[in-house]
N, C-alpha and C positions, 0 to 999 in steps of 0.2 A: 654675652648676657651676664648681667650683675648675677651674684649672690649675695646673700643677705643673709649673715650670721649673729649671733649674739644677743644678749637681753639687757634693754634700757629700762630701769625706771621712768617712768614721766609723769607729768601733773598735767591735768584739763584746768586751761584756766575758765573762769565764772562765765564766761560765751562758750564754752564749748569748743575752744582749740587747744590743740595739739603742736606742740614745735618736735617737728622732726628731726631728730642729731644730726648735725653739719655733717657727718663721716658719711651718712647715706644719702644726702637728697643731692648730689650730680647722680647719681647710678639711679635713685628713686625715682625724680621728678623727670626726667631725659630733658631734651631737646622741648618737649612741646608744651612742659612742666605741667603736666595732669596726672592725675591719680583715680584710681576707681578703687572706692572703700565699699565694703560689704558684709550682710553676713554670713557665718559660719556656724554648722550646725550644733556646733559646739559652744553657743551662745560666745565667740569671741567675734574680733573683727577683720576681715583679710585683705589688706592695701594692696595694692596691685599699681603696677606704673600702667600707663592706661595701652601703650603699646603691647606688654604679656597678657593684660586683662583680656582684649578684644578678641582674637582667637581660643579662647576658654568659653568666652562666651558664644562665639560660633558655633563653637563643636555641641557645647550644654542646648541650644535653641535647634539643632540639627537634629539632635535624639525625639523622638514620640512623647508626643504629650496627653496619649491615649495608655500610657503607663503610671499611675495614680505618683508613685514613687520621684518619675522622675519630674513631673510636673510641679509637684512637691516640691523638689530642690530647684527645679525652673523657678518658683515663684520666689524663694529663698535669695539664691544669690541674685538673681538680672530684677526680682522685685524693690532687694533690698539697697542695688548697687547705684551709688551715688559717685557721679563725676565732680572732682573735686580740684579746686586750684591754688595752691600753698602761696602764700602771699609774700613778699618781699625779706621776711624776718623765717622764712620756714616754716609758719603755722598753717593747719591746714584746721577748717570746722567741719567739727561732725554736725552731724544731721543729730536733731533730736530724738527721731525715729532709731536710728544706728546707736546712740547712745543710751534710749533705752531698751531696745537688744540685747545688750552686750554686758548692762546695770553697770555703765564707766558711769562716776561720779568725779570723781578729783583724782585718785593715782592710781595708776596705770602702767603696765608693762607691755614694750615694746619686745617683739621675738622673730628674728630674722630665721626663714626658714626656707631661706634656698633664691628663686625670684621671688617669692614675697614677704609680707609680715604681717604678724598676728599681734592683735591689740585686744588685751586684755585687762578686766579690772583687776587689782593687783590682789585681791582677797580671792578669786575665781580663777587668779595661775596660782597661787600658793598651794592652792587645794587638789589644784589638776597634776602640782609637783609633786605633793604628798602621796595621790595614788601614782603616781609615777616609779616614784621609787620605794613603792610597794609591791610589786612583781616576784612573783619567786622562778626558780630554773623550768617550774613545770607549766607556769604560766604564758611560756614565751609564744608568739605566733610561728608556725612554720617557716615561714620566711629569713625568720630571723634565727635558724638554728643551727645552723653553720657560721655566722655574721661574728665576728672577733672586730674587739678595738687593739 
């Protein structure tokens, strides 16, 4: 299974595509070269090669949808998630729906995050960066309290 590191700049051109970096789209697109774009409740976007998407989406349609919450996030991502096919150049188009989501306008950062990626407007990561690395020692989650780089 790919992983998917690192942060691209991009630009939407005036249709609403997206070229995806040559480095990711054999690992991205696979063999059947489809994508499942979505949202994220963190007003970003979450690519998915359509092979990892589809068991995500099992599991997410499998849970109770007599729990307000998770119905919520049912509607969220399997409402919002668009099959998508990168065209010969590696562009792939948002949905207008997705892109006003997400308020991508023109530039945009790509952010590999393991199997997939998050697209983001580039003023909505800037700002996600800034609290990022605003954290103090007392801040940190449980989880991450033994965690060293």
């Amino acid at each position: 299974m790919p992983m998917f590191r690192g942060v691209s700049q991009l630009t939407l051109d005036e249709k609403g595509r997206l070229v995806i970096p040559a480095r990711y789209r054999d690992a991205l697109f696979g063999a059947e070269k489809k994508l499942v774009i979505t949202a994220d409740p963190h007003r970003c976007l979450l690519i998915y090669s359509q092979p990892v998407w589809e068991p995500i989406q099992n599991k997410l349609m499998a849970l109770s949808s007599f729990d307000e919450r998770i119905r919520a996030l049912q509607r969220l991502l399997v409402g919002y998630a668009d099959d998508v096919t990168p065209d010969n150049a590696g562009r792939v188009l948002l949905s207008p729906a997705l892109r006003q989501y997400a308020q991508l306008d023109r530039r945009a950062v790509l952010v590999g995050q393991g199997t997939r990626f998050e697209l983001w407007d580039e003023t909505l990561w800037q700002s996600q960066m800034t609290q990022a690395i605003r954290f103090s020692h007392d801040d940190l989650p449980p989880a991450l309290e033994h965690f060293s780089l």
